[in-house]
C-alpha positions as a printed NumPy array, in Angstrom:
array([[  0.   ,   0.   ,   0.   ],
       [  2.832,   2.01 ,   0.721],
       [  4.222,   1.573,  -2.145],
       [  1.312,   2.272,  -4.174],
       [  1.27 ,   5.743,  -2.846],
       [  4.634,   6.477,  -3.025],
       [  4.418,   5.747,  -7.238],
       [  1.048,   7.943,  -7.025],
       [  2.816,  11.143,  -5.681],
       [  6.052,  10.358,  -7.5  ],
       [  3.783,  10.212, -10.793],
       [  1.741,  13.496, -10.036],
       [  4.889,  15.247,  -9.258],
       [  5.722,  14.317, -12.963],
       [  2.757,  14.734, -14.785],
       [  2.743,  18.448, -13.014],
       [  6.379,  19.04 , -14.125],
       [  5.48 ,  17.984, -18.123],
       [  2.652,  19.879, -18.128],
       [  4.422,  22.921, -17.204],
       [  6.676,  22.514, -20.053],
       [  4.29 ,  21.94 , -22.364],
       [  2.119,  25.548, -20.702],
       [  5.336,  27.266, -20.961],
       [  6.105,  25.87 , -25.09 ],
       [  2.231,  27.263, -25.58 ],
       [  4.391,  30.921, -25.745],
       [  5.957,  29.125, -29.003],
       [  2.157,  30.611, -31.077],
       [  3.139,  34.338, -30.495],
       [  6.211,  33.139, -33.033],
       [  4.433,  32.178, -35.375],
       [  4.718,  28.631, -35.042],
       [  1.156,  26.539, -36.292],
       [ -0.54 ,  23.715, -33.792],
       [  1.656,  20.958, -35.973],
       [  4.921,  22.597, -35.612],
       [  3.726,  22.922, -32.26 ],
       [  3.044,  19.411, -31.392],
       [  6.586,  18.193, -33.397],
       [  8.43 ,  20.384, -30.904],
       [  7.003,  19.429, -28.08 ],
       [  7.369,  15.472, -29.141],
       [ 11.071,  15.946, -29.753],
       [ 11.952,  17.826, -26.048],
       [ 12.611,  15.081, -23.224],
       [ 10.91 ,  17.391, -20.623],
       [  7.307,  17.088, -22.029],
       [  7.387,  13.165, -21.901],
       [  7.589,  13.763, -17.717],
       [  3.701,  14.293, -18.658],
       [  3.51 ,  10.811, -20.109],
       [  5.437,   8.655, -17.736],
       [  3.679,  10.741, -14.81 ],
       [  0.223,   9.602, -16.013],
       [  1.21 ,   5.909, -16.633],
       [  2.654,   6.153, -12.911],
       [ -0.355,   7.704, -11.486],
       [ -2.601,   4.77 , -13.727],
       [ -1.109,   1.987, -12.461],
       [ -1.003,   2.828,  -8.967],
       [ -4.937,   3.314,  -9.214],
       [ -5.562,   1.061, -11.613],
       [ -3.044,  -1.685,  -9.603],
       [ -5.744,  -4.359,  -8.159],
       [ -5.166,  -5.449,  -4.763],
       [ -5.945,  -9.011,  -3.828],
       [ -6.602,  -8.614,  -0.281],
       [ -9.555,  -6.038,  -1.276],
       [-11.263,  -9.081,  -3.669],
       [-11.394, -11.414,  -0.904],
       [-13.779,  -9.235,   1.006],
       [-16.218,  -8.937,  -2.296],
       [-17.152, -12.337,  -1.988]])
């Protein structure tokens, strides 16, 4: 269980620092780049992926079934 929270709050942590990347690359439209060139750049800078690998953190601790919790279904 421990552990389970521990991934969930290292995972937010993440997903909070990619998406402040990717907030921060939004100043990228008053250059005049377009939503595609927009997207490419923020695909090809290692920060913004902290977004991804935060939510697949956060997922799996949630989604992570517990056995213990099943027995007391039945």
């Amino acid at each position: 269980m421990l552990f389970r929270i521990f991934l969930f709050i290292v995972g937010f942590l993440l997903m909070v620092l990619g998406s402040f990347y990717i907030i921060v690359y939004i100043n990228l439209f008053s250059l005049g780049y377009t939503i595609f060139e927009y997207l490419e750049y923020i695909f090809s800078r290692y920060e913004c992926y902290y977004f991804i690998v935060g939510l697949i953190l956060v997922s799996i601790s949630i989604l992570r079934g517990d056995k213990k919790w099943y027995i007391f279904m039945i």
